[in-house]
N, C-alpha and C positions, 0 to 999 in steps of 0.2 A: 504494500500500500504506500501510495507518494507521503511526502513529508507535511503535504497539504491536501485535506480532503475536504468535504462537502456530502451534506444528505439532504434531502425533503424531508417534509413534517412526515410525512407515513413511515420512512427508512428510520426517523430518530426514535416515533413511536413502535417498531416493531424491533429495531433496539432494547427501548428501553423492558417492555414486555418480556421480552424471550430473556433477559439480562437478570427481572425478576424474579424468574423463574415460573414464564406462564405459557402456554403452549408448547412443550415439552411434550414427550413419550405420556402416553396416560399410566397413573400410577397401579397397580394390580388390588385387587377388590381387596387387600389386608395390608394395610403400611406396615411397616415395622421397623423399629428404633432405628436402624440405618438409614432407611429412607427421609424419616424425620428430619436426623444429623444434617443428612448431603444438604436438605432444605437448608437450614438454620446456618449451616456454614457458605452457602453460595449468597443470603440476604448479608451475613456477617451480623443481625440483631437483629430483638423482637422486641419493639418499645413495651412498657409494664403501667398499664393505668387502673386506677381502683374504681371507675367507675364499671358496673355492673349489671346494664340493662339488657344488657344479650347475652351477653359473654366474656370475659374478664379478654382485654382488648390481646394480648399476648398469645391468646388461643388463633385468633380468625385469621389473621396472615396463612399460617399452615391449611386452615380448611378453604382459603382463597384459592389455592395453588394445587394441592394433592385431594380435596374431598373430606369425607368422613374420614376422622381418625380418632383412636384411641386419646382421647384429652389425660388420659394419665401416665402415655407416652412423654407426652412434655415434662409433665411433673416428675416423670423419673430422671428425666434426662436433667430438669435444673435443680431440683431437692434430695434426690435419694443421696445416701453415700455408698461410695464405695467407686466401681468400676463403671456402674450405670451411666454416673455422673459427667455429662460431656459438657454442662453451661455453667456460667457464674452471672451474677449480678454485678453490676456496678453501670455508671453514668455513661452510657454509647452516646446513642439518642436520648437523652432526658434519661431518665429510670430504664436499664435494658437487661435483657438474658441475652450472652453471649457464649460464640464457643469459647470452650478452654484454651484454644489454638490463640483465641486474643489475648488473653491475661497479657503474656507481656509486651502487650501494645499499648497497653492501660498504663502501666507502672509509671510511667512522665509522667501522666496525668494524677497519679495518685503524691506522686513524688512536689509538685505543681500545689497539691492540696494542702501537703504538710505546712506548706508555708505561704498557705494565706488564699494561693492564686487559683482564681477557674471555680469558686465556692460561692456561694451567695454572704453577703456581707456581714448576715448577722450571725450566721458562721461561723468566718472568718474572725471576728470580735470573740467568738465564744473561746474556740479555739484560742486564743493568746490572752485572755481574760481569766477563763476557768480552768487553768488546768489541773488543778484540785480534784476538781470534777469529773474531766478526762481520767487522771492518774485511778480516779477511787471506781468507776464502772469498769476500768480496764483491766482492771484485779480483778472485778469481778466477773467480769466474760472469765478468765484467765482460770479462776478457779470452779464454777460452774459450769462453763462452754453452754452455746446455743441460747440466750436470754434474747426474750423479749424486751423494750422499753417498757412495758405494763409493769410487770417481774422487781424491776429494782427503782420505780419513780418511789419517790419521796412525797409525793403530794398528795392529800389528802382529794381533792378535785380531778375531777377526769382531765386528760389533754385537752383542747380543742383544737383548731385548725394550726395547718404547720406553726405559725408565728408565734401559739400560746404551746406550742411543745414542752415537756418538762425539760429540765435541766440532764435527768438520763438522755433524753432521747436527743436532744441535742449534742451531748457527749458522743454517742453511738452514731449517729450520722456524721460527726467530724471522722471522727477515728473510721467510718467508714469509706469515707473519701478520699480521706489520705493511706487507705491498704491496711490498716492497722487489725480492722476484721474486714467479715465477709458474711456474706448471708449464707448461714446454714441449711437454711429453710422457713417456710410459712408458719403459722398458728393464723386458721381463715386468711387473713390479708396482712396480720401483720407480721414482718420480718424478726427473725431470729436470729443474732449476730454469735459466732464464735470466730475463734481463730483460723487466719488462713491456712496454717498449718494440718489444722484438722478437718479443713474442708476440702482442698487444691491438693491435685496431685504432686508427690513432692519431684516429680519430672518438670513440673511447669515450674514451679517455686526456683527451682536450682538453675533455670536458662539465666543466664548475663541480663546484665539491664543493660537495655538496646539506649544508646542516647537519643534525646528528645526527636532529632532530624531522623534519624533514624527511622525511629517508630510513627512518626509521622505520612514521609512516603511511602509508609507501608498500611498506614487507615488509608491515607488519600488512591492507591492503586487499587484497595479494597474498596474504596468507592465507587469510582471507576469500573471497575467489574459490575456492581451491582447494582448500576445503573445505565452502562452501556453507552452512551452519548449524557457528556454532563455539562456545564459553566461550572467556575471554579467556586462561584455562592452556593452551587448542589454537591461538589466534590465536598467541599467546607461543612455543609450542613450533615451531611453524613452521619458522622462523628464528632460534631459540637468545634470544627478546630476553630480556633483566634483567625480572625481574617489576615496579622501579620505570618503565621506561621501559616496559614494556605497558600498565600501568592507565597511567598520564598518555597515550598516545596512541590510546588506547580512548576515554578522555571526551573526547579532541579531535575524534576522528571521530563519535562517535556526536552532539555540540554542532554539528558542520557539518549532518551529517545524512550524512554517506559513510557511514557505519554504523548497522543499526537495532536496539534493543535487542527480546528476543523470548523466548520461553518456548518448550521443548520437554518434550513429555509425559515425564513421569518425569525427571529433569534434576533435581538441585537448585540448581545453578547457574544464574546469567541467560547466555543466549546470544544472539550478534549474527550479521545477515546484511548484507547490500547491498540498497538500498532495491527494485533492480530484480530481484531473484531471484526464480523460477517452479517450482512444484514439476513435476514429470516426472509425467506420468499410470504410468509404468510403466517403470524400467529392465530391460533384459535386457540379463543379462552372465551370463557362464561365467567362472572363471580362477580360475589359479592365482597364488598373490600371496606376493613373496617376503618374507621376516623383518622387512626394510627397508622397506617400500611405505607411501608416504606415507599412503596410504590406512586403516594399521593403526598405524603408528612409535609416536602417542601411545597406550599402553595403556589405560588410566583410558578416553578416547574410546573405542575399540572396543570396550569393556565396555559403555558405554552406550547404543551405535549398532548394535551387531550380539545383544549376551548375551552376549558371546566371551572367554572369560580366554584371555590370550595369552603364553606365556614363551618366552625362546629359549634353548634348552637345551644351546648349544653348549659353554658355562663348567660345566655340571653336568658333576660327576663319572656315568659311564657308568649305574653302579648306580643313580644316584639318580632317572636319565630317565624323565618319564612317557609322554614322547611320541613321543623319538628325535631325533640330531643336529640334522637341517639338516629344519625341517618345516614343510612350507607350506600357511596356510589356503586351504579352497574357496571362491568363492564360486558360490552360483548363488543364481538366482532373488530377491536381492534381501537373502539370508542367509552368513551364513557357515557351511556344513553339514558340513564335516570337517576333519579336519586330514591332511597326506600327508606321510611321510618318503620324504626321495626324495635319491638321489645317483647323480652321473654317472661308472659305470664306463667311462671312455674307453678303457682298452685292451681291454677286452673288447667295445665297443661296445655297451653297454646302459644302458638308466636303468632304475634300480634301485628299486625301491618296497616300503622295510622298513615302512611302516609304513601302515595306513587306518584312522583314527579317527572315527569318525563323531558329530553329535554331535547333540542333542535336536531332533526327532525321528526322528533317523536320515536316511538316501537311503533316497528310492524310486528307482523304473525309470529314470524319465526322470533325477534325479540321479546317477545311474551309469551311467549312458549319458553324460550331458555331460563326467561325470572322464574318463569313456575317452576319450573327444574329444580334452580339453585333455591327457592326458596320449600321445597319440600324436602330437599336433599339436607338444609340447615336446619329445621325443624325435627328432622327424624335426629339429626347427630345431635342436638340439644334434648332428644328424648322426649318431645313434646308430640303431642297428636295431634292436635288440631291446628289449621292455619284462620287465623279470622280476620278478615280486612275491615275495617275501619272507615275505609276511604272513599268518597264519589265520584272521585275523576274518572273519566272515561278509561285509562289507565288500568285504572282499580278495577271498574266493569269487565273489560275485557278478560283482564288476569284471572276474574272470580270463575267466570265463563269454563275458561281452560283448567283451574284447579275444580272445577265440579265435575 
């Protein structure tokens, strides 16, 4: 490939698609922990959000791409211990499960933490203010392993939102920032910190610490992969890096030649690929894709890449919604063709669809036939029976039509 390329909006979309990992080999009617892995190591992360109207957001990436899957395949692969164990937490994208193969891609960043940098402010003050506090929970992971924040507060009053955190759990999120623990595992949603020692394999613990540039051109080329056609704002966003250390290890790659500089139709920004990248004659995919999916996270990109204005409406006040709480783009055919509000009534055992938004130029047949698909196909993997639509738009009528 020349030193200088160029694609159209279809060639950067079926990049970025097959890049994600979506139209692909169809997976065999039973995933199994391997397959999962290959997943989770080709996206490089799976953002962790606590809200909970479908599906704890960490799950639906994997059923965007492979289908119905064992959901307590994840769970072994980022909680269990022993050999199962192939993920860790720490800050990717915001709150992430990552492979182990990244740990030491992380360690700058943790290394970064210790002293102050890349943490939120009041943090950072805790950090170099409390260390008391630090020193007395850290004994205490140390001699108990695996604690809750709940476990060792002090405070007669519950937590409330991050900002009224106790002073443990403050401790516990520094010390977790800076590597000092690691999440051992859940108790429902909230995090269990023990030593990385007794969580990380001690093959991962004992690799060199890569320096900061180092480890750097190696998230950014991991971006790159998993996005197929990027700007260095989508390289950058990836992985959270500092806008100073993305351009400086953008023009190191792209001077080696690990990264090629390139033009994408309509773009006014320059965009980079990997010298070996191959456009897909044709992805075929169906799905539904959750708030979080890496595939959509950068908005500005999926503006570009799909036509798609995307917002999560879950912080809008009710009145102000345009689209509805928890609501998840379609994809088909190569587009992003609606948008669906959907939440999982568990006690009554139905998935619930308040909302079908459809968007230029609308679903045809065969688009409304595929939502029915994906949406009985997520229904049954969340265990639910019933589908019940909610909604009047013609959208909604049609899809009722085809689900009866």
């Amino acid at each position: 490939m020349p030193a200088q390329c160029s694609f159209s909006l279809k060639q950067a979309r079926r990049l970025a698609l097959a890049a994600q990992g979506f139209g692909g080999r169809q997976p065999s009617a039973t995933i199994k922990a391997a397959r999962l892995n290959q997943q989770i190591e080709r996206l490089g992360l799976l953002q962790i959000d606590s809200v909970n109207a479908l599906v704890r957001a960490h799950y639906l990436p994997l059923f965007s791409r492979l289908g119905s899957y064992p959901q307590a395949l994840l769970d072994q692969a980022a909680w269990s211990q022993g050999r199962q164990r192939t993920l860790f937490e720490y800050w990717g994208h915001e709150a992430s499960l990552l492979p182990m193969s990244m740990y030491p891609l992380m360690r700058w960043r943790m290394q970064r933490a210790k002293q102050g940098q890349g943490i939120y402010s009041q943090l950072t003050r805790f950090g170099l203010e409390r260390q008391a506090t630090v020193r007395r929970v850290m004994a205490a992971v140390e001699e108990q392993g695996a604690l809750g924040a709940g476990s060792l507060s002090t405070r007669e009053e519950r937590a409330g939102p991050w900002w009224d955190w106790s002073e443990e759990k403050h401790a516990l999120e520094w010390l977790f920032a800076a590597g000092e623990v690691t999440v051992a595992g859940r108790r429902g949603f909230e995090r269990l910190y023990d030593l990385p020692e007794r969580v990380i394999a001690p093959q991962i613990l004992r690799q060199p610490l890569l320096d900061e540039a180092q480890a750097q051109r190696r998230l950014m080329l991991h971006g790159a992969t998993a996005l197929g056609v990027a700007t260095e704002k989508d390289l950058r966003d990836y992985f959270r890096l500092d806008p100073g250390d993305s351009r400086a290890r953008l023009a190191e790659l792209v001077e080696s030649g690990e990264l090629l500089a390139c033009e994408v139709q309509g773009w006014r920004q320059p965009a980079y690929c990997l010298p070996q990248v191959k456009v897909p004659r044709k992805v075929e995919a169906s799905a539904l894709l959750s708030p979080f999916d890496s595939l959509i996270w950068e908005r500005s990109r999926t503006e570009r890449l799909f036509d798609f204005r995307y917002r999560l409406e879950i912080y809008t006040p009710r009145h102000k919604r345009v689209y509805g709480y928890y609501v998840l783009p379609f994809l088909h055919n190569e587009r992003i063709v609606a948008r669906v509000d959907l939440r999982a009534e568990r006690a009554q055992g139905r998935l619930a669809v308040h909302g079908v938004h459809e968007e230029q130029p609308g679903l045809d047949e065969e688009g409304i036939r595929a939502l029915a698909v994906q949406l009985r196909k997520m229904a049954d993997w969340l265990g639910l029976e019933q589908i019940q639509l909610n909604c009047q738009r013609d959208a909604a009528r049609h899809l009722r039509e085809v689900l009866e």
